[in-house]
N, C-alpha and C positions, 0 to 999 in steps of 0.2 A: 361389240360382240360380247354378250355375256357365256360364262360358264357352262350352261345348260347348250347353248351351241357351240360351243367348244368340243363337249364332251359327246354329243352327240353327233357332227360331225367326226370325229374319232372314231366312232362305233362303226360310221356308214362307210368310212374308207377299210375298218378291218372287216366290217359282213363281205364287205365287195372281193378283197384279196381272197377271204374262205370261199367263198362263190367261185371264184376263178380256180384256186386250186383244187377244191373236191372237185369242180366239172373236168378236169385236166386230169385228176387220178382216177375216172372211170373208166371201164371197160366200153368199147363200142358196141351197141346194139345190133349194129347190121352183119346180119346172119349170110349176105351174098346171095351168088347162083343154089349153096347148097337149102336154103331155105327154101328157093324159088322151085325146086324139083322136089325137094322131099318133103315139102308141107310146114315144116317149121318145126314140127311138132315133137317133141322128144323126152317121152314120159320116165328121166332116171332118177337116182336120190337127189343129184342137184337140182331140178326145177320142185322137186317136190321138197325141200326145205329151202327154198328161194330166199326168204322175207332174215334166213339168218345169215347170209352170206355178205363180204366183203364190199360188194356191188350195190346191194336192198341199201346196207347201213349208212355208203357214200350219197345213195340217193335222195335216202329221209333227212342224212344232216344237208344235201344240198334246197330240200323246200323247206326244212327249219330259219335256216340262213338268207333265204331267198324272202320269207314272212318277217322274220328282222328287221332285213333290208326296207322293206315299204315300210312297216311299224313306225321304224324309225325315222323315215324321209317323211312320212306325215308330220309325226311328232315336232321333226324340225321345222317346218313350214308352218306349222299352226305357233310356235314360240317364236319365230321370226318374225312370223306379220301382226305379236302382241309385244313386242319392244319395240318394234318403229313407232 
């Protein structure tokens, strides 16, 4: 095992822990019966600056982490099967 799979294994067990825990600090989506009767819909200052909120910012870093993750399990499988 060289180096470069060393290190890159490294990376894909800490993407995976970040994965696990921003998916574990989100808020749950499911709105319930109260969606199912009132439409879902609720035009306040919070849905209308959505993309700056605590929730948007766990989401975007969880598909950053999540593109990492493949990035890098390619990158290892292409240096693996050029050292054997």
């Amino acid at each position: 095992m060289g180096i470069a799979e060393i290190v890159a294994g490294s990376v894909l067990i800490l993407a995976s822990l970040v994965i696990i825990l921003v998916v574990l600090a989100q808020d749950s989506k499911d709105d319930g019966l109260t969606s199912a009767i009132g439409g879902g819909y609720n035009s306040s200052f919070y849905e209308g600056n959505k993309g700056r909120t605590k929730d948007a910012k766990l989401s975007r870093f969880t598909k950053v982490s999540a593109v990492l993750l493949f990035v890098v399990t390619l990158a290892l499988n292409i240096i693996s099967s050029f050292s054997k």
